[in-house]
C-alpha positions in Angstrom: 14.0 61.1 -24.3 11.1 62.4 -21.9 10.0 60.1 -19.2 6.8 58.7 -20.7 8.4 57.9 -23.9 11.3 55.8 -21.2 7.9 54.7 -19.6 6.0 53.3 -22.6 9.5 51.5 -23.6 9.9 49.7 -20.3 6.2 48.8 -20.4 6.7 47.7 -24.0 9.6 45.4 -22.9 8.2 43.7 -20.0 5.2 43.4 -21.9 7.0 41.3 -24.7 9.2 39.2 -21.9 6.1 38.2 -20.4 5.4 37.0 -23.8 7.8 35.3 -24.3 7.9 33.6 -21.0 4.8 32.0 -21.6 5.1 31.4 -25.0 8.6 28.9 -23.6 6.8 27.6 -21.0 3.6 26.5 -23.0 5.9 24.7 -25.7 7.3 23.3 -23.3 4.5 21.9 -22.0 3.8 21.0 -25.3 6.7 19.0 -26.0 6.5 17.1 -22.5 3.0 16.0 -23.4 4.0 14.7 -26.4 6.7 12.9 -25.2 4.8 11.3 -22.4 1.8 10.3 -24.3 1.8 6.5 -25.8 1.8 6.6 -30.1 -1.7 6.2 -31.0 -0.2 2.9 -33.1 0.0 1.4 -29.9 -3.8 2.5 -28.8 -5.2 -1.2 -30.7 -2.7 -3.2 -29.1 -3.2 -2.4 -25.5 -7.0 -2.6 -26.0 -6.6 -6.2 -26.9 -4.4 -6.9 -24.2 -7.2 -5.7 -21.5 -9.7 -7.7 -23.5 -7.7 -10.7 -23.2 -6.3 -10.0 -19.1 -10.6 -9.2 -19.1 -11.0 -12.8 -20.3 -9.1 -14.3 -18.9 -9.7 -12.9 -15.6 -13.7 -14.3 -16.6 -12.1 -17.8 -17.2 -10.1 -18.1 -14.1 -13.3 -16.5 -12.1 -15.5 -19.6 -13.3 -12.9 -22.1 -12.4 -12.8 -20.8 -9.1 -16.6 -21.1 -8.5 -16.3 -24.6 -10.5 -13.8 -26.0 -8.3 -15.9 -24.8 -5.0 -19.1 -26.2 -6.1 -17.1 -28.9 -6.5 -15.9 -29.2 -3.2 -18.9 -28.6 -1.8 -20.1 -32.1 -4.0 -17.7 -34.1 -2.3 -18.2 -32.5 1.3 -22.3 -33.8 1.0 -20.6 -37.0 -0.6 -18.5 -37.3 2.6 -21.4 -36.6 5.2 -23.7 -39.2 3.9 -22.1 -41.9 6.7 -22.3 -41.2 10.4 -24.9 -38.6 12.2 -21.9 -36.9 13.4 -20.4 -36.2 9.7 -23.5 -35.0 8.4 -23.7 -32.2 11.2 -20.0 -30.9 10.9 -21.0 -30.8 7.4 -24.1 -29.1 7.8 -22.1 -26.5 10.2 -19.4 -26.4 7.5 -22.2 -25.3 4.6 -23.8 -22.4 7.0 -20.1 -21.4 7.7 -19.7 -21.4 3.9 -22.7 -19.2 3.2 -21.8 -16.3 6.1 -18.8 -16.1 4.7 -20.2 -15.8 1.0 -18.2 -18.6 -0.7 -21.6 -20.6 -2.2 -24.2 -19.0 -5.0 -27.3 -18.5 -3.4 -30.7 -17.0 -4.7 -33.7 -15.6 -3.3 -36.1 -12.4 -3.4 -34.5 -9.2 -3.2 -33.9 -5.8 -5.2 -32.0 -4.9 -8.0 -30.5 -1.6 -7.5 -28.7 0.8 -10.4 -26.3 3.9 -9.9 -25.4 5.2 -12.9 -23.2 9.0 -13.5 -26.1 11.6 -14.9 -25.7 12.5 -18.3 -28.0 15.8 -17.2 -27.1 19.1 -19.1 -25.9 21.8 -16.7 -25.9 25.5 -17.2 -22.5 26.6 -17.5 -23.3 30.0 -15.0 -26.2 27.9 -12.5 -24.9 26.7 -9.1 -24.7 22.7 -10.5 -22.0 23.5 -12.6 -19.6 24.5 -10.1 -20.1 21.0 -8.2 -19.6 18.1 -10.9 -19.0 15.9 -8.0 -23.0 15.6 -7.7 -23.4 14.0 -11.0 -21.0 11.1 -10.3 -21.2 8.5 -8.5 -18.6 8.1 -6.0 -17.2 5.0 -3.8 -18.7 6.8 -0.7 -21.7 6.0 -2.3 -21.4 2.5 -2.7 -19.9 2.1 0.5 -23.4 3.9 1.9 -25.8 1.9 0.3 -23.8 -1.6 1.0 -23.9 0.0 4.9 -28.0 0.7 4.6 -28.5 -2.6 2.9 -27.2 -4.5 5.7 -28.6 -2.8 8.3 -31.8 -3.0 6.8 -31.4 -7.2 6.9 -29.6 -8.3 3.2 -28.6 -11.1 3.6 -26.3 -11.2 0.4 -25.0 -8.6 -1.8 -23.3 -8.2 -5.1 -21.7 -5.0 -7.3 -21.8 -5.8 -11.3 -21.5 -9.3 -9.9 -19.0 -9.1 -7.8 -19.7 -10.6 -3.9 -20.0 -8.1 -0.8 -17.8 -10.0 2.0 -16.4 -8.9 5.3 -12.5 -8.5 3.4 -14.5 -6.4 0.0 -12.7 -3.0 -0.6 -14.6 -0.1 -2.0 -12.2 2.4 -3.3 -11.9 5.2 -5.9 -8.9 5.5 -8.2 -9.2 7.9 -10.6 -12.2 7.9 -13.0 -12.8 4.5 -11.5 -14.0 2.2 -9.0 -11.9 -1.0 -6.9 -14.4 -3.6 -5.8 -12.4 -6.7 -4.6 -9.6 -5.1 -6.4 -11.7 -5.5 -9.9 -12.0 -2.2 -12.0 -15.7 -1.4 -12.6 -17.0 2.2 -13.7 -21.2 3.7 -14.1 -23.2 2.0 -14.0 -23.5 -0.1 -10.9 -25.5 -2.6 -10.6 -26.2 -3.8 -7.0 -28.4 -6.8 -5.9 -29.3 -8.0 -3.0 -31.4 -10.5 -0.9 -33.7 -9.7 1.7 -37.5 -8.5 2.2 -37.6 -6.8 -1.0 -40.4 -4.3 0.3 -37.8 -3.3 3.5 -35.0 -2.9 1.3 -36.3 -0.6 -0.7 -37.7 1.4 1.5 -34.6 1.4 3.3 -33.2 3.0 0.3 -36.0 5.5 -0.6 -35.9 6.7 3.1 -36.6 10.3 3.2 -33.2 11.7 4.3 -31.1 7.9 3.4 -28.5 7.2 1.5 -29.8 8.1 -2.3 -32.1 11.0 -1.2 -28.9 13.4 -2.3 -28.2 11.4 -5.8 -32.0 11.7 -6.5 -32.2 15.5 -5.9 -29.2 15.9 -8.3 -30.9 14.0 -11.3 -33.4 11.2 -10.4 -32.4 9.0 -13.7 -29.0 8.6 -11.7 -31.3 5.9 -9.4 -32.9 2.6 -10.7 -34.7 0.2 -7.9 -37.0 -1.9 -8.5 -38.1 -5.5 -6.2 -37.2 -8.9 -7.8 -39.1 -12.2 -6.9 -35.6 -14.3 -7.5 -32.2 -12.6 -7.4 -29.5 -14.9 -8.2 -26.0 -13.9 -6.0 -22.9 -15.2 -7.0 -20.1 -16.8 -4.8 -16.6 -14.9 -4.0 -14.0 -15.8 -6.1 -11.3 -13.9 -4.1 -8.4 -14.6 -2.2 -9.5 -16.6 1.3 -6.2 -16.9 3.2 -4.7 -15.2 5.9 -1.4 -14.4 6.3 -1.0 -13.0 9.5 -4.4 -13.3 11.3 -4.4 -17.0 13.5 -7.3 -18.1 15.7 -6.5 -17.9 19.0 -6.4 -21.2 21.1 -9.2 -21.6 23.3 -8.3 -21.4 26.9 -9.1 -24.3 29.0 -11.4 -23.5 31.8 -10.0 -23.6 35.5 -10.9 -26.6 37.3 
């Protein structure tokens, strides 16, 4: 046999191995897909389950802010009497407020992230960077940042309270905020000077200027006479932070 014939064999036979390497690992693959993914019988069931955990999560929410308004009946109730209750009352309301556990409602913005829906060349420079086109927890985090800074005095995503504890965090195709799944779009309020806050947020250079470039229908803002804010319905305790004793002063 001459030595390309021997040549063109070997060739041949790697060729087909290769082949068949693949072709084993991709049915593989196959198979472990299959057996991993949830039958689609089961698709109807678990959507009903997160409508009713959804609901129910709604229900328990409203209690929450029922019971506090509540409360805060019986606490006005309480201060009618003495000069000195009505004052640790009033203190206990402002206290209430910075910490964002009351509704409250004034002027303000109304501000809307939403992931573009803009149609990219496959070969231009956008495609290579999805990221752009999708808003990101980063994102959120900026604005919340810029809207403080620029004097908001409250501040709410799809309704749920900004407070000092919130947590803004990306997992997966979705968004945490105050451990509640949300996804685009976002809808953020908040109460303040609406004319500062929105400039603060159209600042050449700010926090959306990069969003806007991108696709400018990814940004909604518009000023509100009366934004309504709803109180935090999370968690309040601390389980290992304690106030430290005041030290008395030496005589």
């Amino acid at each position: 046999m001459s030595e390309n014939r021997r040549t063109q064999m070997i060739t041949f036979f790697l060729i087909w191995l290769v082949v068949g390497i693949l072709l084993a690992v991709s049915l593989k693959a196959q198979v472990q897909i299959r057996t991993a993914e949830l039958p689609s019988a089961r698709f109807p069931d678990l959507a009903r389950a997160y409508l009713q955990e959804k609901r129910s999560a709604q229900a328990l929410e409203e209690e929450i802010r029922s019971l506090r308004t509540r409360i805060t009946e019986l606490e006005n109730a309480l201060a009618t009497g003495t000069k000195q209750a009505q004052v640790l009352n009033q203190s206990l309301q402002e206290a209430k407020m910075l910490a964002g556990l009351t509704d409250v409602e004034g002027p303000g913005i109304e501000l809307i992230l939403r992931d573009s829906t803009k149609k990219v060349d496959p070969g231009s420079i956008e495609s290579a960077l999805p990221d752009l086109f999708i808003i990101h927890d980063y994102d959120l985090l900026r604005v919340v940042n810029e809207l403080r800074q620029a004097g908001a005095e409250a501040i709410s995503i799809n309704g749920q309270r900004i407070v000092a504890s919130t947590g803004i965090r990306c997992v997966g195709p979705v968004i945490f905020i105050n451990d509640v799944k949300m996804a685009s779009p976002f809808v953020i309020h908040a109460i303040g000077d609406p004319q500062t806050l929105e400039s603060a947020m159209r600042m050449p250079g700010g926090v959306l200027q990069d969003i806007i470039e991108a696709d400018p229908k990814m940004v909604e803002i518009k000023q509100l006479a009366s934004v309504r804010i709803p109180a935090y319905t999370g968690s309040t305790q601390f389980r290992f932070a304690r106030p430290v004793a005041s030290e008395e002063k030496p005589k």
